[in-house]
N, C-alpha and C positions, 0 to 999 in steps of 0.2 A: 504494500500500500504506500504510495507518495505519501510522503510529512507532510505536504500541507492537508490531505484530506485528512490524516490519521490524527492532527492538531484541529480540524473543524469536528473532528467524530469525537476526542477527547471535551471539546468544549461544550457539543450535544449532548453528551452524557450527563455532564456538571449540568446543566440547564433541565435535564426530564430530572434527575434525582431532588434537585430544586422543585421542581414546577410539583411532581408527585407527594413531595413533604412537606407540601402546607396544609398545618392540618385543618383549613377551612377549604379543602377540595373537596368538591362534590364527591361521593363512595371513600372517604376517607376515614369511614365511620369510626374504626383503631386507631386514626392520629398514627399511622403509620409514618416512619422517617424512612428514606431511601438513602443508599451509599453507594456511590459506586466501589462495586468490590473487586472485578477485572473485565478488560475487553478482550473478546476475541475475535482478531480477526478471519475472516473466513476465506475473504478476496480481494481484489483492490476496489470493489465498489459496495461489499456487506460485510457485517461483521455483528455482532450478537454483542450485547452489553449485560454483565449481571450483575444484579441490584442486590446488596445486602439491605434485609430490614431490620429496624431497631425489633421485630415481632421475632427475629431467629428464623423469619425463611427468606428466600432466595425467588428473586424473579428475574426474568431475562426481557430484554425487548430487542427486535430483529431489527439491522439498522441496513438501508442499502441509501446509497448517493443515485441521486438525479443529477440530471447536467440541464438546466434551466434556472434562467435568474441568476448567473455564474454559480449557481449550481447548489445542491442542498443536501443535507442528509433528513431522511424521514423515518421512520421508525413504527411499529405496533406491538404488540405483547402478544407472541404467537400461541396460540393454543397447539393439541395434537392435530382436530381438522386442519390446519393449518401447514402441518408438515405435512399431512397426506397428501393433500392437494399439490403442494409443495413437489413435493416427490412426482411426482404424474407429469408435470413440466418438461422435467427432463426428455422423454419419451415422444411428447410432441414435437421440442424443438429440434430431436435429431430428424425426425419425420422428414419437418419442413426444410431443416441442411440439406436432406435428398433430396426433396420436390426440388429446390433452386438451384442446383449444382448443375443440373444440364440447362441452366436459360444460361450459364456465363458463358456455352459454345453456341450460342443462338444468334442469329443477324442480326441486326436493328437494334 
């Protein structure tokens, strides 16, 4: 991952563990506080954040970069649906790598 993204993913973090610890957020019924506790990155454009809570559990949120508005990181809190669906991606986009693979000897 380029330093500058892995310094805008570092700063992202610090701002959801923030935003998630105030305890007058709406579902924040436990006054729960967030930490950031490590980043993982996964790729040069996602990478998984896990949240120590002052409760003693552990949550994650998926973080992948956009390139729009010079560019963002955005983030959600995956469930298991979540990697299911997930996982099934893969299999489509090799599909589509074959469907396109013979227009790049195509005319026009």
């Amino acid at each position: 991952m380029k330093k500058v993204l892995a310094l805008k993913l570092k700063e992202k973090a610090d701002q959801i563990a923030y935003n998630f610890s105030r305890p007058d957020r709406e579902k924040n019924t436990f006054k729960e506080v967030f930490e950031v506790k490590k980043i993982h990155p996964l790729s040069e454009s996602t990478a998984i954040i896990e949240f120590q809570k002052n409760t003693g559990k552990v949550g994650i949120a998926f973080c992948y970069w956009i390139n729009m508005r010079g560019g963002m990181w955005q983030y959600f809190f995956p469930t298991y649906d979540h990697c299911v669906g997930a996982e099934k991606i893969r299999d489509i986009l090799h599909g589509i790598e074959i469907d396109n693979f013979d227009k790049n000897f195509q005319d026009g």
